[in-house]
C-alpha positions in Angstrom: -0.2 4.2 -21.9 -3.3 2.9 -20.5 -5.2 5.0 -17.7 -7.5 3.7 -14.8 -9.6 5.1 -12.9 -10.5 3.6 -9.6 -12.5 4.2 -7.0 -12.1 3.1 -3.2 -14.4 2.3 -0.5 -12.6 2.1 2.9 -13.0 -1.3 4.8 -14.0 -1.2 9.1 -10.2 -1.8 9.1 -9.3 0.9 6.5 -11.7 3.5 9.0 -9.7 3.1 12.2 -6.7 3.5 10.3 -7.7 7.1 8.5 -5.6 9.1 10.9 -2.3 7.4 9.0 -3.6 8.1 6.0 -0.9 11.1 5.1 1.9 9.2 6.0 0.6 5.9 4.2 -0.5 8.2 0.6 3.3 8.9 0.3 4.5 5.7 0.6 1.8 4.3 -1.5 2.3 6.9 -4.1 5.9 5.5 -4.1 5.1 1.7 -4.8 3.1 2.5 -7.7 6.1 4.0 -9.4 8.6 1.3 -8.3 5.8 -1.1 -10.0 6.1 1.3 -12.9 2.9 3.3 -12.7 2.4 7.0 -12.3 -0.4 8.6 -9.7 -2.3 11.2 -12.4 -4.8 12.8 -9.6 -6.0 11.6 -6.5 -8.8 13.1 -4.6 -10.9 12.0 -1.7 -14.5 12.2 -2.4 -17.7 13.2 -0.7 -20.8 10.1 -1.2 -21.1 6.7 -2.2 -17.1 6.3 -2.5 -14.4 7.5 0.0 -11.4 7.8 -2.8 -10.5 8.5 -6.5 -7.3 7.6 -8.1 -6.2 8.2 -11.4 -3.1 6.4 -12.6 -1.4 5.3 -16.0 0.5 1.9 -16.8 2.8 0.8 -19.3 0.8 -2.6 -19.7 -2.5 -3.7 -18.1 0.0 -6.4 -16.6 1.7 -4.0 -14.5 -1.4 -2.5 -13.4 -2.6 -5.4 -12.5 0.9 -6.6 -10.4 1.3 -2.9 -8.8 -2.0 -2.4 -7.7 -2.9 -6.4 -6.1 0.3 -5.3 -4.0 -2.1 -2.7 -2.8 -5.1 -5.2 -2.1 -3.3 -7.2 0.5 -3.9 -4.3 3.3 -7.5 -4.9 3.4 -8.1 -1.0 4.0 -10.4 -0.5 1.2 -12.5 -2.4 -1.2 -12.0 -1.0 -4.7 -14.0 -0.9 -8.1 -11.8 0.2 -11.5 -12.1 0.8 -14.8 -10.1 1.9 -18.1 -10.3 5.1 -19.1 -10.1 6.2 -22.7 -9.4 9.8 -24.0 -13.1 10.8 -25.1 -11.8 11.5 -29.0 -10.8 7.9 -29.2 -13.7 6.5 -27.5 -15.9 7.8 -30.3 -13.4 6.9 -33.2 -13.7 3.2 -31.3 -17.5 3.5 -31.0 -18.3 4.8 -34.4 -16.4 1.7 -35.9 -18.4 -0.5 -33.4 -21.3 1.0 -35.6 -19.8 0.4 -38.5 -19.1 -3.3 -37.8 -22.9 -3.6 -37.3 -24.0 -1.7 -40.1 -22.4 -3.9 -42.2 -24.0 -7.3 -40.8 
């Protein structure tokens, strides 16, 4: 199942609203498995970015439906990105070079 990583920057809104943050994890936590996802790790994070979640989806669809649920809040403004097991990343980049070997 496809993983994603994605990292949050809280919002002026999101800021105020830190001290409901352990009651609101839970919850959110919850509505990413009813959309059929599954939380891997989450951490909050020291620097450039307040939050890291790691979660994996059946379908990039799903990801895509479960987490816009999330966007509505306007606590946080988020970046992600696929993430792909490190032994299949090279098996995919080594037949990138391949491909352009060949041309």
């Amino acid at each position: 199942m496809p993983i994603y990583v994605t990292l949050a920057k809280f919002t002026p809104q999101g800021l105020t609203a830190l001290g409901s943050l352990r009651e609101r994890w839970p919850k959110a936590q919850e509505a990413i498995e009813r959309g059929g996802g599954r939380v891997l790790a989450s951490y909050g994070l020291i620097g450039q970015y307040d939050a890291i979640v790691i979660t994996e989806w059946p379908s990039e669809r799903q990801f895509v439906q479960g987490m816009g649920a999330h966007s509505e809040f306007g606590l946080a403004g988020t970046v992600t990105c696929e993430a792909i097991e490190l032994q299949d990343f090279g098996e995919l980049l080594s037949h990138g070079h391949e491909l352009i070997a060949e041309d």
